[in-house]
Structures are given as C-alpha cells and as structure tokens.
C-alpha positions as CSV (number, residue, x, y, z in Angstrom):
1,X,0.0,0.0,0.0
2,X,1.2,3.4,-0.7
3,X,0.3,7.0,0.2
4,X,1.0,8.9,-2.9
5,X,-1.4,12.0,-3.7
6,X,-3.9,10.9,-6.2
7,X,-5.5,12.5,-9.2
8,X,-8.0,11.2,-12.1
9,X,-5.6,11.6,-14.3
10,X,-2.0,10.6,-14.0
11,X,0.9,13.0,-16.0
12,X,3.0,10.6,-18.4
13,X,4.8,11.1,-21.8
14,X,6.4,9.3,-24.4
15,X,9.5,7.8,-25.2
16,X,10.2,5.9,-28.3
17,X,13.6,4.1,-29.4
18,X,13.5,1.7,-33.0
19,X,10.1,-0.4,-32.7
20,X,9.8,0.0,-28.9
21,X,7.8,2.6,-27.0
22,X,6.8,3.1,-23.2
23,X,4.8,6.0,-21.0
24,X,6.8,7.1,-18.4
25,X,4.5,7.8,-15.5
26,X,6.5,9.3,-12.6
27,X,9.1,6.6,-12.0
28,X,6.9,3.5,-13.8
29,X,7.9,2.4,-17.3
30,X,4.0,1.8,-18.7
31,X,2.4,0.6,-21.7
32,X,5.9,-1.0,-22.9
33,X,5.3,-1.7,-26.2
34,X,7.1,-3.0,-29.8
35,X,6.1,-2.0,-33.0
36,X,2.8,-0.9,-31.6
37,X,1.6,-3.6,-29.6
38,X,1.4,-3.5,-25.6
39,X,3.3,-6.5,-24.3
40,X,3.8,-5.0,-20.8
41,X,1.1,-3.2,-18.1
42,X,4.4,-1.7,-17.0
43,X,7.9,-2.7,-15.1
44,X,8.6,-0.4,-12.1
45,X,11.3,-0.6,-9.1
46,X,9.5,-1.0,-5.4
47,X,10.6,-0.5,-2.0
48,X,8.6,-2.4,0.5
49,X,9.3,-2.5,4.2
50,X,8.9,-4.7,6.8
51,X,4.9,-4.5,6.8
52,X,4.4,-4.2,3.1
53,X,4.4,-0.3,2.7
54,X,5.4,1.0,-0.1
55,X,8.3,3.9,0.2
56,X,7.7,6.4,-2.7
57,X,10.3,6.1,-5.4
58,X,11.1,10.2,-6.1
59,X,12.5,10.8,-9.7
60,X,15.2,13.1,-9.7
61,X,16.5,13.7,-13.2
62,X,15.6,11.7,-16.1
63,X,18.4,11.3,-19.3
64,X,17.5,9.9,-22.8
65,X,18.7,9.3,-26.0
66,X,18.1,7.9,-28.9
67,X,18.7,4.5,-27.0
68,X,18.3,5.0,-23.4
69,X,16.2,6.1,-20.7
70,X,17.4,6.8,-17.2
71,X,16.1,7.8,-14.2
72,X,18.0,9.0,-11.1
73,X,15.6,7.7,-8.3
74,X,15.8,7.6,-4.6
75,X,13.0,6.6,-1.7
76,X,11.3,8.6,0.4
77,X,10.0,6.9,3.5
78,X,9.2,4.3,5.8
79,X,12.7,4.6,7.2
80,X,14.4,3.7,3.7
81,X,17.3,5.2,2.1
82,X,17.8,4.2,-1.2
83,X,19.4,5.9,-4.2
84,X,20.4,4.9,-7.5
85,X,19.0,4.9,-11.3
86,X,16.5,2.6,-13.1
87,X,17.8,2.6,-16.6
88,X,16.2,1.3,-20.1
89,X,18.7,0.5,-23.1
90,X,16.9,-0.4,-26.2
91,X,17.9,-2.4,-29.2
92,X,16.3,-3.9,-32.2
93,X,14.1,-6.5,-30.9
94,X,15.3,-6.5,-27.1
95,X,14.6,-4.2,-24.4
96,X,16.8,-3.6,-20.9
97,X,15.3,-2.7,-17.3
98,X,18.2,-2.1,-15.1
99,X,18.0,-1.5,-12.0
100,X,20.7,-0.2,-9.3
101,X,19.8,0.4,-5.8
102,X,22.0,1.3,-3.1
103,X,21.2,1.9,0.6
104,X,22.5,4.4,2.5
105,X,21.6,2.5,5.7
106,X,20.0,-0.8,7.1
107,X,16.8,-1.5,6.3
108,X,14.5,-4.2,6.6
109,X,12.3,-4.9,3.5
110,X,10.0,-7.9,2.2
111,X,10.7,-6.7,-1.6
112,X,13.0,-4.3,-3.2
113,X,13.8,-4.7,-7.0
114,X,11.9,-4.7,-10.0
115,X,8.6,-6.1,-10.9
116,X,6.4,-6.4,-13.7
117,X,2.9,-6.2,-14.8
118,X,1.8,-8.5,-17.4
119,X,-1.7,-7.4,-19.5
120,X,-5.2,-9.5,-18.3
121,X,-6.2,-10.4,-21.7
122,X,-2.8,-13.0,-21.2
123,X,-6.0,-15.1,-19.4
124,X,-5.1,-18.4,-20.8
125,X,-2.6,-17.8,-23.2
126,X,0.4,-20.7,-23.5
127,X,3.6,-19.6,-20.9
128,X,7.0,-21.2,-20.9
129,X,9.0,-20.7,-17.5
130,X,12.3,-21.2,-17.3
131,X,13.5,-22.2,-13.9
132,X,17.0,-21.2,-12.0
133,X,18.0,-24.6,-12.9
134,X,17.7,-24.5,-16.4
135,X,14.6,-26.6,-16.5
136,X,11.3,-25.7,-18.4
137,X,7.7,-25.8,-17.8
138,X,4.9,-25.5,-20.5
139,X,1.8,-23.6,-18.4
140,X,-0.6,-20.9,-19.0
141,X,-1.5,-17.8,-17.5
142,X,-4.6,-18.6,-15.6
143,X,-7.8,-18.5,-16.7
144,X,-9.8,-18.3,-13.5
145,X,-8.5,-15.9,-11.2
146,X,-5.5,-18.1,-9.3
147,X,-5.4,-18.3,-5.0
148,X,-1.9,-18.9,-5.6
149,X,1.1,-18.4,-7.4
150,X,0.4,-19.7,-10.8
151,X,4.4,-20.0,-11.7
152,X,7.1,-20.4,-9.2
153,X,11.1,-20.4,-9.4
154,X,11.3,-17.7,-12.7
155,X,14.1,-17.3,-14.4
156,X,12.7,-16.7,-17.4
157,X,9.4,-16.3,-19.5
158,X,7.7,-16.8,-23.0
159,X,4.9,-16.1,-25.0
160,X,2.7,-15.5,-27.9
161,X,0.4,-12.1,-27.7
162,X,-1.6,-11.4,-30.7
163,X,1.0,-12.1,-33.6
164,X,4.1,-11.6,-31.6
165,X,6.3,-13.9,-29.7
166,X,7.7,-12.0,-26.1
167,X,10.0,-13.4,-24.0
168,X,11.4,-12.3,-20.2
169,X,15.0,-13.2,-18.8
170,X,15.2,-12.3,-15.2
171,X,18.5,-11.4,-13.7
172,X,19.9,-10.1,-10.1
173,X,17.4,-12.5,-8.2
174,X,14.8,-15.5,-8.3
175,X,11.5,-14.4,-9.5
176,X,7.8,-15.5,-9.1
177,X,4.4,-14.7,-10.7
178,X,0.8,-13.6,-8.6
179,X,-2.3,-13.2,-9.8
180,X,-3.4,-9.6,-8.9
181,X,-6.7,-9.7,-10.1
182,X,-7.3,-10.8,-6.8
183,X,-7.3,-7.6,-5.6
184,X,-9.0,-5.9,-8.4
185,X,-5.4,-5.5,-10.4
186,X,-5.9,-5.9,-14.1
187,X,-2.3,-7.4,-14.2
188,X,-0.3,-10.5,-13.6
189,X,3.0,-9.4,-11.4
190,X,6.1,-11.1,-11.5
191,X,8.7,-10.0,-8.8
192,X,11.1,-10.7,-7.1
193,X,12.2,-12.6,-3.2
194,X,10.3,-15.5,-3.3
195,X,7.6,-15.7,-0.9
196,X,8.1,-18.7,0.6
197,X,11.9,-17.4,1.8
198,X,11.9,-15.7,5.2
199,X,10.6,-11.4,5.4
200,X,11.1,-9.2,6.0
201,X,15.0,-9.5,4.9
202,X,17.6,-6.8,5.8
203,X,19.4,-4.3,3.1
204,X,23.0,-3.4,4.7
205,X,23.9,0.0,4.6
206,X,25.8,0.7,1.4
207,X,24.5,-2.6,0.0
208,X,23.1,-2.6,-3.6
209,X,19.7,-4.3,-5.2
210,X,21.0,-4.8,-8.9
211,X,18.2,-6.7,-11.2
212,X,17.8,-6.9,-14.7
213,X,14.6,-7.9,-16.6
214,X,15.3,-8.2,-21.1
215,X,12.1,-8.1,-23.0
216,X,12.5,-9.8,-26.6
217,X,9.8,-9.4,-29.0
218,X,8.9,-10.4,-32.7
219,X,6.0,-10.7,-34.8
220,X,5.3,-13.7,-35.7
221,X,2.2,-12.7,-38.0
222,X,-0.4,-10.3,-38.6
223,X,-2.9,-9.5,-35.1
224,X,-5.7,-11.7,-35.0
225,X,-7.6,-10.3,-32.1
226,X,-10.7,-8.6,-33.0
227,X,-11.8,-5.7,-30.7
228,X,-15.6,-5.7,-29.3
229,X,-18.0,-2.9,-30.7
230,X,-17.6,0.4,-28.6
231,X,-20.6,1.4,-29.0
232,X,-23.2,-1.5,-27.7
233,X,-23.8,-2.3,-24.5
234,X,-26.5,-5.6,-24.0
235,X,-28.4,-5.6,-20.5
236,X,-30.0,-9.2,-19.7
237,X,-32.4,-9.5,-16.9
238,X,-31.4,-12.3,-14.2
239,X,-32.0,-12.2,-10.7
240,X,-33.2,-9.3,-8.5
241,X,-31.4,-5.4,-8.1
242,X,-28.7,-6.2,-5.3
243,X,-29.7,-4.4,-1.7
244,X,-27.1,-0.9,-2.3
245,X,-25.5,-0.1,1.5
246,X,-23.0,2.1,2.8
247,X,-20.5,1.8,5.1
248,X,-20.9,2.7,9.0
249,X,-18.9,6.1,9.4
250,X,-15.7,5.2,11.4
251,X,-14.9,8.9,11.7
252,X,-14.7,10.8,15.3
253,X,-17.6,12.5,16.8
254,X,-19.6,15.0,16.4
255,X,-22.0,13.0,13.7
256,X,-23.8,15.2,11.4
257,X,-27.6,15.4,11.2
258,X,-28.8,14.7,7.7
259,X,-29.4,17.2,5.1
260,X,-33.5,17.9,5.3
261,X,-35.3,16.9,2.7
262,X,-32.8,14.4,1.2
263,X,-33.9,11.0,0.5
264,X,-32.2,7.6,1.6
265,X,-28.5,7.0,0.1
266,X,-28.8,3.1,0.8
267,X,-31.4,0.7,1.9
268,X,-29.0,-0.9,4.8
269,X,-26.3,0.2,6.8
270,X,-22.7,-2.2,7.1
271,X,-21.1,-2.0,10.8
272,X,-17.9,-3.9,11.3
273,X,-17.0,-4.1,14.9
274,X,-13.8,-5.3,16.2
275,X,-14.9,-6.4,19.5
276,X,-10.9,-6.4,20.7
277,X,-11.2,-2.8,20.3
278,X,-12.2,-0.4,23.6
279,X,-15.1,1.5,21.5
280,X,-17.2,-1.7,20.1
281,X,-19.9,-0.8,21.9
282,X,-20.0,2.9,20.9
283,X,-19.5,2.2,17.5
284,X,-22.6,-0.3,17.3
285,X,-24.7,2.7,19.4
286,X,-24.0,5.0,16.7
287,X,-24.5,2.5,13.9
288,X,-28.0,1.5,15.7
289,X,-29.0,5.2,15.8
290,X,-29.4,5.2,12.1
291,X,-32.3,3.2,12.1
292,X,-31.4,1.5,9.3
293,X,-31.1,-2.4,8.9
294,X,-27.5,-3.8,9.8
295,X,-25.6,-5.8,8.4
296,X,-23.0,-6.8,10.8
297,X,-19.5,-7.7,10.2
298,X,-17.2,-8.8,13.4
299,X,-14.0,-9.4,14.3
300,X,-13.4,-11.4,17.7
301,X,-10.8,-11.6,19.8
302,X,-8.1,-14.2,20.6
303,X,-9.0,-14.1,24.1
304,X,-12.3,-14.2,26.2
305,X,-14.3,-14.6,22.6
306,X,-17.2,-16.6,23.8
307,X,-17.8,-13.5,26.7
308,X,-17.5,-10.5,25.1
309,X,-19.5,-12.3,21.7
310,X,-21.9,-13.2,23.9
311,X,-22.3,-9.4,25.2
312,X,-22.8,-8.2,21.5
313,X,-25.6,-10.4,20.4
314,X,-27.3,-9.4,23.3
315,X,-27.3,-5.6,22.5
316,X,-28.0,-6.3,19.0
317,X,-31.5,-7.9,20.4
318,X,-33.2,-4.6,20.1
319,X,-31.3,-3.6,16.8
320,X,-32.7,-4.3,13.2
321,X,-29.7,-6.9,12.4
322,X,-30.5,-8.9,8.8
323,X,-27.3,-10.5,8.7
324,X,-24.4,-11.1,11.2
325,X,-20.7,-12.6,10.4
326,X,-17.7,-13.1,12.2
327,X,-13.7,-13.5,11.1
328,X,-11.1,-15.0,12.8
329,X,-8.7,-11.9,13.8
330,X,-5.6,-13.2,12.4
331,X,-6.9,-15.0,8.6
332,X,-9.4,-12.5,8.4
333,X,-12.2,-15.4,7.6
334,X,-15.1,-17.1,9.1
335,X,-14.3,-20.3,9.6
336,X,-15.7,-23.4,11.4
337,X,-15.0,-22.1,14.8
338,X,-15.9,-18.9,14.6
339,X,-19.2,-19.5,12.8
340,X,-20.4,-22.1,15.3
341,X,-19.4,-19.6,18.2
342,X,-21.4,-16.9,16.2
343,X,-24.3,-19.5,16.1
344,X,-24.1,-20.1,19.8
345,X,-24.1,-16.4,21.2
346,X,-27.4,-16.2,18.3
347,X,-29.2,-18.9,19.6
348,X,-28.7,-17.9,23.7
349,X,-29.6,-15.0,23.4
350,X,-32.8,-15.7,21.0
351,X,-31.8,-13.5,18.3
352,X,-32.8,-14.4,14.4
353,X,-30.3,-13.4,11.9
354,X,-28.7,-14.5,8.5
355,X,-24.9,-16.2,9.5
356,X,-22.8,-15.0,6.9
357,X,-19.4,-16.5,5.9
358,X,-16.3,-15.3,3.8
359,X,-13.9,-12.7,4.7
360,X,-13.8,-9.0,5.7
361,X,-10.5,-8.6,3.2
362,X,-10.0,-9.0,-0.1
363,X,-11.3,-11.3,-2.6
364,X,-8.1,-13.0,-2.4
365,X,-8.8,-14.6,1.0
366,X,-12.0,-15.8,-0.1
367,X,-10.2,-17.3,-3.3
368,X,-7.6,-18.7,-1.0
369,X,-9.6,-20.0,2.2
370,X,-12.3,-21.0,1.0
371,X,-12.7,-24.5,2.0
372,X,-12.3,-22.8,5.7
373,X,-15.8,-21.0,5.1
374,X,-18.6,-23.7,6.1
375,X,-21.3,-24.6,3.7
376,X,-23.6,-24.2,5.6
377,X,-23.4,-20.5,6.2
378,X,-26.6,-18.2,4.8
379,X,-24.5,-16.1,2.8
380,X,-20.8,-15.1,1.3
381,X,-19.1,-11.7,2.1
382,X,-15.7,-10.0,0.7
383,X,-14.6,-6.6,1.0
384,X,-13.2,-4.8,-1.8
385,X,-10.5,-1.8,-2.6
386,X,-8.9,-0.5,-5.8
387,X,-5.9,0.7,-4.4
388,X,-4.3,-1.7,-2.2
389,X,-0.8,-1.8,-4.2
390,X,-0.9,1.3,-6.2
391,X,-2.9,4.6,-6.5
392,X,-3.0,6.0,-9.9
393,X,-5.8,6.8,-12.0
394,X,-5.3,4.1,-14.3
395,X,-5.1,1.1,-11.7
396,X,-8.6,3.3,-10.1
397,X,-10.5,3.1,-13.7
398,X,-8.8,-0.6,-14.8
399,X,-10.1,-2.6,-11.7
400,X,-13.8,-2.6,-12.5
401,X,-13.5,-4.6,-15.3
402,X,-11.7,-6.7,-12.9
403,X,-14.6,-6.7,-10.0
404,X,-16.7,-7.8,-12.8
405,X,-14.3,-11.2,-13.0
406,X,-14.6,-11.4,-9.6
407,X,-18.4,-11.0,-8.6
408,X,-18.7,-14.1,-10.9
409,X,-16.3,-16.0,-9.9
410,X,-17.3,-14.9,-6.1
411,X,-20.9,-16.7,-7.2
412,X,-19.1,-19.4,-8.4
413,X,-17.7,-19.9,-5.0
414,X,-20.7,-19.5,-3.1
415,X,-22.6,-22.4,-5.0
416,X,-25.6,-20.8,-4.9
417,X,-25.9,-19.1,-1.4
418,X,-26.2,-15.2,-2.2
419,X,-23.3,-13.1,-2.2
420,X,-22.7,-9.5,-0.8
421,X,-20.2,-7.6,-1.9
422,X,-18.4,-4.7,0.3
423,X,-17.3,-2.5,2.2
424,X,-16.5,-0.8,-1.4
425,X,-13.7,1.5,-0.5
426,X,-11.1,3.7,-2.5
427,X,-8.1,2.8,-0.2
428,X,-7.9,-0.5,2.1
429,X,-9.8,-0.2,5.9
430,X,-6.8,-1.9,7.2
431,X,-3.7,-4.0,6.4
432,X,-4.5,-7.2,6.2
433,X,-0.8,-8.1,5.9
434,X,0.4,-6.3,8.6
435,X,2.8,-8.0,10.5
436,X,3.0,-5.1,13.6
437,X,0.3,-4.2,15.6
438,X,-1.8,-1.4,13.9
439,X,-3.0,1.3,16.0
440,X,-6.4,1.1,18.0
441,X,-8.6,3.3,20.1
442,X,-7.8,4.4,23.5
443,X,-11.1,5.5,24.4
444,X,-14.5,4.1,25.3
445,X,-16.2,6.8,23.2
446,X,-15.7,7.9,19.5
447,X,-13.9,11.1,20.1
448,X,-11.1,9.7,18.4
449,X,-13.4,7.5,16.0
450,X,-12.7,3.5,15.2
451,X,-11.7,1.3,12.7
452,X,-10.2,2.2,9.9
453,X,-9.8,5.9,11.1
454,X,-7.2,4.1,12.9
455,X,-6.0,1.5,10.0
456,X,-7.1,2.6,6.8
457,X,-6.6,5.5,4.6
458,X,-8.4,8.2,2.7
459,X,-8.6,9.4,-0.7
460,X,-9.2,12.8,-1.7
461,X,-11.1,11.5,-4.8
462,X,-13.6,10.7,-2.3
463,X,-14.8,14.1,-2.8
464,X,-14.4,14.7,-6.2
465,X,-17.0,14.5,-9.2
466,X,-16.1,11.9,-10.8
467,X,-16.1,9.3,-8.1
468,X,-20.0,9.3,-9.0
469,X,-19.6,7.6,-12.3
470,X,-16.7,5.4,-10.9
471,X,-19.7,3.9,-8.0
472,X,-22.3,3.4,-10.9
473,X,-19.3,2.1,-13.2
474,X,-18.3,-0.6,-9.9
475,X,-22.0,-1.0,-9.0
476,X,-22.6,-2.3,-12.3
477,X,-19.5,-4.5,-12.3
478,X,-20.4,-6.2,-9.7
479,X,-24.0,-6.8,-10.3
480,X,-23.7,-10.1,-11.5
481,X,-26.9,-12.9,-11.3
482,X,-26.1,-13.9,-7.5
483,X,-24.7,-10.8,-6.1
484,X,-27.4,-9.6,-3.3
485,X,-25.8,-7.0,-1.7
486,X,-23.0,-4.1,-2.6
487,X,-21.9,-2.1,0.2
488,X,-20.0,1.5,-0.3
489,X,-17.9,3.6,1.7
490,X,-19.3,4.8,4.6
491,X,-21.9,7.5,5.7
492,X,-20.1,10.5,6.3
493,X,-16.7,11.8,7.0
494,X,-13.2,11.3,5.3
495,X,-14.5,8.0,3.8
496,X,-18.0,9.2,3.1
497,X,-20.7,10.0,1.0
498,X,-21.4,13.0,3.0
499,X,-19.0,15.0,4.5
500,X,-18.0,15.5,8.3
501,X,-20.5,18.7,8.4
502,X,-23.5,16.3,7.4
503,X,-23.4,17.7,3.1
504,X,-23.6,15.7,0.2
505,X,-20.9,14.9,-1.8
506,X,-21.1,14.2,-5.4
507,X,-21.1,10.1,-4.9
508,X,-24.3,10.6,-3.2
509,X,-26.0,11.2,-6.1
510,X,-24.8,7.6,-7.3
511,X,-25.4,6.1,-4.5
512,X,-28.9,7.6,-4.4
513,X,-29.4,6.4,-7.8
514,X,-28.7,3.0,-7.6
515,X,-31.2,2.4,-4.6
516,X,-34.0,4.0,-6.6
517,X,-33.7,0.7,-8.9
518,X,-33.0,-1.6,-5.4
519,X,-36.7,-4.4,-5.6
520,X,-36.7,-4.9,-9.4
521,X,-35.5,-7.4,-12.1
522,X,-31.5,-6.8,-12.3
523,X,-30.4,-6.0,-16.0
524,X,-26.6,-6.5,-16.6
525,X,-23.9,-6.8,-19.1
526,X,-20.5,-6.5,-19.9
527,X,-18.8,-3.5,-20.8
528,X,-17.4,-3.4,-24.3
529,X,-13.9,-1.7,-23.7
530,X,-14.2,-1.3,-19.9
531,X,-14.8,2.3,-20.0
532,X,-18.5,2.5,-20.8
533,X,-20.9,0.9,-18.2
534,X,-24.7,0.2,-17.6
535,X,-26.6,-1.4,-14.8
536,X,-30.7,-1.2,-15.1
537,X,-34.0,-2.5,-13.0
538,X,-37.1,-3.1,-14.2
539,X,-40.2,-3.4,-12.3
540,X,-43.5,-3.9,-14.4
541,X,-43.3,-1.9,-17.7
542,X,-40.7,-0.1,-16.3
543,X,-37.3,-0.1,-16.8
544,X,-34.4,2.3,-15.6
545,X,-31.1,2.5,-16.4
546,X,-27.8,3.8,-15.4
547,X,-24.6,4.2,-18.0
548,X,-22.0,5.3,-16.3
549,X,-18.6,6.9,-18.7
550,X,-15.2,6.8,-17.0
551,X,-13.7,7.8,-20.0
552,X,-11.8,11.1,-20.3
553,X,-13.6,12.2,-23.6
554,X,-18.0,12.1,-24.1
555,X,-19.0,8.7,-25.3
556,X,-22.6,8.2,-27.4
557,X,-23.6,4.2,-26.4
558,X,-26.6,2.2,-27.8
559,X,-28.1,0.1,-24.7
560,X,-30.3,-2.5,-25.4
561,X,-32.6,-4.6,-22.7
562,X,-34.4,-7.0,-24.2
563,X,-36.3,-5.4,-27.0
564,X,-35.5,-1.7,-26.0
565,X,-33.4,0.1,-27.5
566,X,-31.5,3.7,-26.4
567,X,-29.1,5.9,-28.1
568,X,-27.4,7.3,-24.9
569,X,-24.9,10.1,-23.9
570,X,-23.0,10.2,-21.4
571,X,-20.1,13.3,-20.9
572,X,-17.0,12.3,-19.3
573,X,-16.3,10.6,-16.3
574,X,-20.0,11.4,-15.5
575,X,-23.3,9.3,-15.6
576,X,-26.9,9.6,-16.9
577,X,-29.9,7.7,-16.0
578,X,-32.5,6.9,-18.5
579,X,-36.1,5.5,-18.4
C-alpha cells in the first residue's frame, strides 16, 4: 500500500527508441510496447518495508537518447534510504530494465527490485517458464483468477500475444508470478524474493539491489484479435437489483444530522465491529441510531471470545440486524470455529439473523480459504478496494472490469448461497498483511473515532465529481446474477458520502441512484472496452437505467434490454440515468 497523492488523471509522456515505445509515469515504465503492440502493463522498481508499505520512489532527473532512458531515483519513507537509477537500453528487438539500488543505511524490506505487470487479456494464453536450474515448464496464464502463485522459481518467461512472440530473462534474483486480479489489479506481477523465503529481509547499509529484466519481442504474424464494438452495451435481466449499502462512518464525533429533505442514500447500513477494540460498543450505538437495517460484520478476539460475543448479540437484540458474520482476527475469515461460536451467542440470546461466511479482506482470501468457510453458512461476504498496491488513476478506472471477474467468480464460489459484496472502498480499511500491531482506540467513546480511522486510509477523490460515475461504473461490475448485496464507503466523513458537516458529496448522487432501482429485475452486461458501463431495474413496464462513462472524452452508447433500445450520452467521467 502506498500514500501517494492521487489524481484522475496521472501525468506521463512518451518515449520511443526503433520499434519499442513506453509512458513514463513518474518513476513506472508503462504501456511497454514494440512495434505498436502492448506487451507489458508496465515494469517499475519497489521498495517495500517490513509490513508491506510501499516507500515512494522520487525521480530526480531523467536522461534519454536515442537508446536509453534513465532515471535518477531515490525513496522517500518508511525509514528507507535508497538511491540509485532505473535505466532502459533499447535495441532492435530486445529491451533492458536495469536496476541499481544502493542503501545508505540498514533496512529491513520484504521486496526491493523490479517487478512487472503482465496485461489480463494474457487469461489463458500458452507460458513457458524457465526455472533457475535450467529446466522448463509449459503452463498458461490462468484462466480463472489463481489463490496462488500460478508459476514459481522464474528465471525466465515466453509467449505469444496477438502475432508476436515476447520473451522475459530475469537477472539479479529468483523471481515469481501472482495473480493480482485478486485484488482488483488488471495485471499479472512477476517480482522478485520469493515468498516462501523468510521477510522481512535486511538491506545493509551501502549494499546494492541490482536486477535486470530483457524483453524480446517479434512478430510472428499479422494481429488476429478482433476488438468488441464500442458502442453496444447488451443488458440481460437475471436475478433481483442487489440491496445498495454504505458503510458505518468510522470517523470521530460529532455525527452530522442529515441534510432535510434528502432521500435515503442506501437501503441498509454495514457495521464492522472489532470487539478487541475499547469503543465496540460505541461504534454499534451509533451504527444503531441510524435506524437502518444492519448488516453486521465482526471481528473477535483471541481471548475471552465466547464472553464479550456473547455481550454483543445481546445488545444487538433490540437492533434491526438482517445479517451477522464473524472472522477470525488473524486469517481474516469465518471459519468453522468462529461460525459455530457466532451460532451459539445467536441462539442464547434468541436472536434471528442471517450467518454469513467469507472474509472481511479482499477477494483474495475468499479465493484462497475457502474451503475454511462452512457450507452451511446463509450467505458469502468480501470486501473490496482498488488501491491496495498502487494509486493512480489508471489502476482506479482498470479494476472494475476486474470486479466484474470477480463477482462471478465470487458466485461461483458460493454455490448458490447469495453473495454480498463490500465494504467498497477507495483505499484499504486496514492491512491485512500487517505483521505489527496497527494502531487502535484508547477510548471508550468515538472522540477519536474507530476502525479504519485508525488502519485505513483516505482518498481525496472521495470528494471529487467523478467518483460518482466510478460507483455506478463498480455497481454495475459487480451486479452479476447472485450478487445480493453491494456495500459502499461509509456515511459521512473522510471516507464518506457525505461530509464531516453532514453535506452531500457528489457520490451521493450515485449512490442515491442505484437504490431507486433496489426491488426490481436486475439488468446487466459486460462493458465493451471497460470504459462505458450500464446497470438497469425493471419493475412492471418499467425499466431504468444507469450508463456510467469513465472515459476522459463524451462517449454516445446504444443500450439495449431486451427489446429496448437507447441511443445514450454520457459526458466524461459522469453518468446519466435513462427510463
């Protein structure tokens, strides 16, 4: 996770050499491509300390010619020290990354070197890896989203993209691949420091990280893919509108009154309560107040759990709970143990609720633990953030075509219990990798606020315009036959939909939006390019629906459901709603 200050659009330019071209966006080498084609998301250098944070990688001075591009870098934070160049040297048909670190003093990191980003549309497609020893394995890149590392032990990597045949030889270290559309990443990574080698590791003062990563490429023919028409969008009805939520507001006290007149944002209201923290109890009052349906999320403690679960589910017997799940503090899933405690504190204290299962992370620790979740909970839950490894505007816009991937595959999973989708967040609510403790409340009250006031982050696009069409753009993403639920942000503050004062912002209106449609017939589809989306209800005769345009230009979109048909306009990064 990283803290750089975000914008909807991220400043890059071009460099070209022969056949190959790249964007240089700050200190990432994007769009790497030869003779045209994009063969690489991007290759960038990362520092990563002890608990996964990402130090920002400052750019200097940057040098070109006709042949080379090189940047003077060094790292700014998290107690790092690093200084040194990442360098490109272009050929004919083969392209350098170079990279030269050197640390001024000790630090102690779980990655520091190069990585790459490989392009999603790779689903499938034939890999060769080449191990350290020499040996080869014919694979693919996945398919289906991967739990695990798909390739292991890299030293280097081939294959065909569209006409041209790309290969990767790793040098400086022993590489591996990840599947980040996990967490909403439209990329394969390979990096470097296995993970299955002891972190975090320690750089020496005045040591130096030295990796090298050649890209070959040749066409092999003529491109055979054939891009999907821009301009269609089919809806098919399947299922009911999902129940829209938002988050609880973890923010501190005073809680603002709502604006008069305005109508509900969401139907329900998510609370997650970590019930090892000192203001549970406050935080549940407050959520309660709302008057709003709950839907609880909680995270119990390593000691005492039985007690102090036994305590909540007694205060929620006056509260309008629908559904109630609870993680294990440390996986961050519900698994046998803590689902039958749940079940026990429910049935004392004669409270009727839905007994969810699944995580309160990422989608990457429902893909991974699954088989801990029991079958017979009433429900599946994940959580879900766009910027867990990186914060530009590209990785923001690129990971809903990815939450689309993953709502289906997220049904898949279920196996036919219904699936509810959120917290929905810009930044992550807390680090679920974190191997410190993370800071907590010291009070009883919410003075100082809870949650991820404490562990998360927030994003000052929460506030801007276009967030609005990015929540209609997600909402329809996700809204997949078998997603009942979609939960975002949280009521006001920071992390809100309203600000700390109790006013609108502009994501209210999208939120507002998609709960009109909330009790009808769902109507989904794909986007075509992943920059034009619709999500619709119908109810009777009529039908209503959203196209959302996170493009940076106005797009015109015909959007047909069932046998009507709509021209529809939609001006950048905005949406409309037609009926």
């Amino acid at each position: 996770m990283t803290g750089v200050a975000p914008s909807w659009s991220s400043p890059s330019r071009t460099w070209r050499s022969g056949a190959w071209s790249l964007r240089l966006r700050d200190d990432e080498l994007a769009d790497i491509a030869f003779e045209g084609r994009t063969l690489l998301r991007s290759i960038r250098a990362v520092v990563r300390d002890h608990d996964w944070g990402t130090a920002a990688l400052i750019v200097d001075l940057v040098r070109e010619t006709e042949a080379t591009l090189t940047l003077h870098v060094r790292s700014d934070g998290l107690g790092s020290s690093f200084r040194g160049v990442v360098r490109v040297e272009a050929r004919a048909d083969r392209l350098d990354v170079i990279c030269d670190l050197e640390s001024e003093g000790d630090f102690d990191t779980n990655r520091t070197g190069l990585v790459v980003l490989h392009p999603p549309h790779l689903a499938g497609a034939p890999l060769r890896a080449t191990h350290a020893d020499g040996e080869t394995e014919e694979t693919a890149f996945p398919e289906a989203i991967s739990p695990h590392q798909p390739v292991f032990d890299i030293a280097a990597l081939a294959w065909l993209d569209d006409g041209f045949e790309v290969s990767l030889v790793f040098d400086g270290d022993v590489f591996e691949m990840e599947d980040q559309r996990n967490w909403s990443d439209a990329s394969f990574k390979t990096y470097s420091r296995p993970l299955g080698l002891p972190f975090p590791y320690r750089v020496a003062a005045v040591e130096r990280v030295r990796q090298t990563i050649s890209v070959r490429a040749r066409r092999t023919s003529g491109a055979v893919q054939v891009p999907a028409s821009a301009g269609r969008i089919v809806l098919s009805e399947g299922g009911r509108f999902p129940a829209i939520a938002v988050g609880a507001s973890t923010a501190p006290d005073p809680a603002p009154a709502a604006p008069a007149g305005a109508g509900p944002i969401s139907n329900e209201l998510l609370v997650e309560l970590d019930l090892r923290s000192s203001n549970w109890r406050a935080a549940l009052d407050r959520a309660a107040a709302s008057a709003l349906p709950l839907d609880v999320r909680v995270v119990l403690p390593a000691d005492d759990a039985a007690r102090i679960l036994d305590e909540l589910v007694a205060l929620l017997a006056d509260a309008r709970v629908r559904r109630i799940a609870a993680f294990d503090p440390v996986l961050h899933v519900s698994d046998v143990a803590t689902v039958a405690a749940l079940r026990s504190a429910l049935a004392t204290a004669g409270v009727d609720a839905l007994v969810m299962g699944g995580t309160r992370s990422h989608f990457t620790e429902l893909n991974r633990e699954q088989e801990r979740v029991p079958r017979d909970v009433d429900g599946i839950a994940f959580a879900s953030t766009p910027l867990f490894h990186t914060v530009g505007a590209e990785q923001l816009i690129e990971s809903v075509r990815m939450q689309r991937r993953i709502a289906r595959q997220a049904v898949d999973i279920a196996e036919g219990r219904p699936v509810f989708v959120g917290p929905v967040t810009l930044r992550a609510r807390f680090n679920n990798v974190a191997t410190a403790p993370e800071r907590a409340p010291t009070r009883t009250d919410l003075a100082e606020g809870y949650g991820a006031q404490f562990t998360g982050a927030d994003d000052e696009r929460q506030r801007s315009p276009e967030l609005a069409a990015w929540t209609i753009a997600s909402a329809a993403a996700f809204a997949v036959p078998g997603v009942a639920g979609i939960t975002f942000f949280e009521e006001w503050g920071q992390r809100g939909v309203r600000d700390a004062q109790g006013a609108d912002l502009p994501v209210a209106a999208a939120l507002r939006a998609l709960s009109s449609l909330v009790g009808g017939a769902l109507l989904s589809g794909d986007s075509p390019d992943g920059m034009i989306w619709a999500v619709g209800s119908r109810s009777g005769d009529s039908t209503t629906v959203l196209v959302a345009n996170l493009g940076e230009a106005p797009r015109t979109v015909t959007v047909q459901a069932g046998s009507e048909t709509a021209e529809v306009e939609v001006a950048a990064r905005s949406f409309v709603t037609r009926r």
